[in-house]
C-alpha positions in Angstrom: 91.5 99.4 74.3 94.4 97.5 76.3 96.9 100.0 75.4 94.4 102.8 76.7 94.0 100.7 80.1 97.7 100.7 80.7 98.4 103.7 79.9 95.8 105.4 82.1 96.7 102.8 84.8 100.5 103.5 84.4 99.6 107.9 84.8 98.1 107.3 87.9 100.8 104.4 89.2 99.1 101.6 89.0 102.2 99.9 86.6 102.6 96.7 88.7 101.0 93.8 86.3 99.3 91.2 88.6 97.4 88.1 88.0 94.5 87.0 90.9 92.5 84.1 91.5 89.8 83.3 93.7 89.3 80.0 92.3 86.1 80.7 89.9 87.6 83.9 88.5 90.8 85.1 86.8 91.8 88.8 86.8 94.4 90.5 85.3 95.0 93.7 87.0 97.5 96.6 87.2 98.1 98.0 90.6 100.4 100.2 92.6 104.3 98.5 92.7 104.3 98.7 96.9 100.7 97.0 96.6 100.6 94.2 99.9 98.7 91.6 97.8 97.9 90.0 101.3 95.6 92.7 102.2 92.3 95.0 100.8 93.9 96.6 97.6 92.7 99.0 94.9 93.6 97.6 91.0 92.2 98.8 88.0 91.1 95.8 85.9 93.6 95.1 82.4 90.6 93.8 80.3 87.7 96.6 81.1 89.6 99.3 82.4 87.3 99.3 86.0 88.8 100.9 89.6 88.0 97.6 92.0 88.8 96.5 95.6 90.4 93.7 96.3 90.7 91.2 99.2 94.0 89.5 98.6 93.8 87.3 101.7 90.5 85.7 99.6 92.0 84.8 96.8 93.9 81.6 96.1 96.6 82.1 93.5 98.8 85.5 93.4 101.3 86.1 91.1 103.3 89.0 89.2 103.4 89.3 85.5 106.4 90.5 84.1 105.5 93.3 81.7 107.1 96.9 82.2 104.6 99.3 82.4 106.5 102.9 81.2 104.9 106.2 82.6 
C-alpha cells in the first residue's frame, strides 16, 4: 500500500517526504516541495494514504526525509 500512497501523492505533487510532531503523535507525510511547514498546510498521510490539514506552527519537531519521490 506504501508504494500506492507515494505514487498517488507524487501524481498530484505532493513528493516532498516530511516527518511531524506534535509531541503525542508522529506523522509521516508527503506534501508539496514549496510547502511553508511554519504555516496551515495540506499533506497526504505516508501510512493511510488520508488528505489532512496541518498546523505547522503546533507542532514541535519538523524535519525533511530524504527520499526522492519520482513522478
Amino acid at each position: 500500500m506504501t508504494n500506492a500512497i507515494r505514487e498517488h501523492a507524487a501524481l498530484i505533487g505532493f513528493t516532498r517526504k516530511i516527518f511531524v510532531s506534535d509531541g503525542s503523535t508522529d506523522l509521516t507525510l508527503y506534501v508539496h516541495p514549496e510547502t511553508d511547514l511554519d504555516g496551515r498546510f495540506k499533506a497526504i498521510c505516508a501510512d493511510e494514504g488520508d488528505m489532512i490539514r496541518v498546523n505547522g506552527w503546533m507542532m514541535c519537531d519538523l524535519e525533511d526525509i530524504n527520499e526522492a519521490v519520482a513522478a
